[in-house]
N, C-alpha and C positions, 0 to 999 in steps of 0.2 A: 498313635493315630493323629494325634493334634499337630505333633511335627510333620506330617506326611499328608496332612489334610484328606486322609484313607482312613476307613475303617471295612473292614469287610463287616462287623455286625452291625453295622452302619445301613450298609449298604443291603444284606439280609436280611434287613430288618424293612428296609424299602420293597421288598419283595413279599414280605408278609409268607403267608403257607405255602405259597408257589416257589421259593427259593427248594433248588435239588444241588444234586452232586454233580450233575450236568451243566448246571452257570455256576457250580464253582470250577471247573474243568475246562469248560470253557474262557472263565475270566483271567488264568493260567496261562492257557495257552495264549491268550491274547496280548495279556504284557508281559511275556516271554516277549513274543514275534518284535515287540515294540521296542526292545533293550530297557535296560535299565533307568536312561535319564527320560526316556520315553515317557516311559510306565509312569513316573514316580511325577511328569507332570499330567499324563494324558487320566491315571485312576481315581482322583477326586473327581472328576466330572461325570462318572459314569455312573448309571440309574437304570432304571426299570425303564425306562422310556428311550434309551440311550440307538439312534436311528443306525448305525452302523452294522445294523446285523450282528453283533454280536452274539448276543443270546439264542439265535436264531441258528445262524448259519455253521451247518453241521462242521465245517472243515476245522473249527475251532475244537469240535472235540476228538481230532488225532493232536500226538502230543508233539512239541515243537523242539523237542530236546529228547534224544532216544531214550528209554528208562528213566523217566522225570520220576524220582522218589516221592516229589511236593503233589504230585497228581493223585495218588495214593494215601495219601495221611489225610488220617481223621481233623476236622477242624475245628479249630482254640482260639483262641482272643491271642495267641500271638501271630496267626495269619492276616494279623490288622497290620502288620510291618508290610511295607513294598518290599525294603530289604531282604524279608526271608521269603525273595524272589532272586535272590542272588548269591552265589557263590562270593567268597572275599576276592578273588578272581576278576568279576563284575560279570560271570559270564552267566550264573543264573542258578540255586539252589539254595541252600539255607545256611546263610550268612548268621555265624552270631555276634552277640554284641563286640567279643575279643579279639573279631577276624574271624579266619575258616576253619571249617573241621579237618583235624589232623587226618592223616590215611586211615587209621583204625576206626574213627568216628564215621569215615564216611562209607566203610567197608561195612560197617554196624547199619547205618543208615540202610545202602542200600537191599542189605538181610533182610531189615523191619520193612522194606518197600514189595522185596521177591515173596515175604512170607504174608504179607496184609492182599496183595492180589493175588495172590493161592486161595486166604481162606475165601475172598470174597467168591470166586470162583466154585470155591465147594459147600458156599452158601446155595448160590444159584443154580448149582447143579442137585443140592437137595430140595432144596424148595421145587423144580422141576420132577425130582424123584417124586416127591408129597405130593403134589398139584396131580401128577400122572395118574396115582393108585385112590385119591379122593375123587379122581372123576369119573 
């Protein structure tokens, strides 16, 4: 974060109990759209107050990269890196320290991504089961 002058719990935390899964999805697809040297100077300055629509404006939450894995994953104190907005490529996914993920890691990856929006899915369709028979 200090090298990057980014922190997402930085920045969640400037949000107080109104930070969702919705401005981080949107903050994604946002410096996606941006590229990488973009992002990495345009995300320090961003904020709760940030006039661009951002947080706002719904378009930001379709994804800007087909099956974005990163839009799917739970978040960690390592989504404080701009980096792990990028492929070692520079084209956009999660870059680690040694370069990029071999084929297998990224074939893993994208499993952990098909199988996290499944369950979220069979959350939502249960909790709609519940909600239906509780009312």
């Amino acid at each position: 974060a200090a090298a990057h002058g980014f922190s997402l719990a930085r920045l969640r935390g400037r949000f107080g109990g109104a930070w969702t899964d919705y401005h981080r999805i949107r903050l994604i697809n946002y410096l996606r759209s941006l590229g990488p040297e973009a992002a990495r100077q345009r995300a320090p300055a961003l904020g709760p107050d940030d006039a661009s629509g951002l947080w706002t404006d719904e378009a930001w939450l379709r994804p800007v990269r087909p099956d974005d894995a990163l839009l799917f994953e739970e978040e960690d104190d390592e989504c404080d890196r701009p980096e792990h907005l990028q492929d070692a490529d520079g084209a956009g996914g999660n870059a680690t320290q040694g370069g990029g993920l071999g084929p297998d890691a990224r074939a893993l990856e994208e499993e952990v991504a098909r199988l996290r929006a499944e369950l979220a899915s069979s959350r939502r369709l249960l909790a709609d089961v519940l909600g239906d028979d509780a009312g």
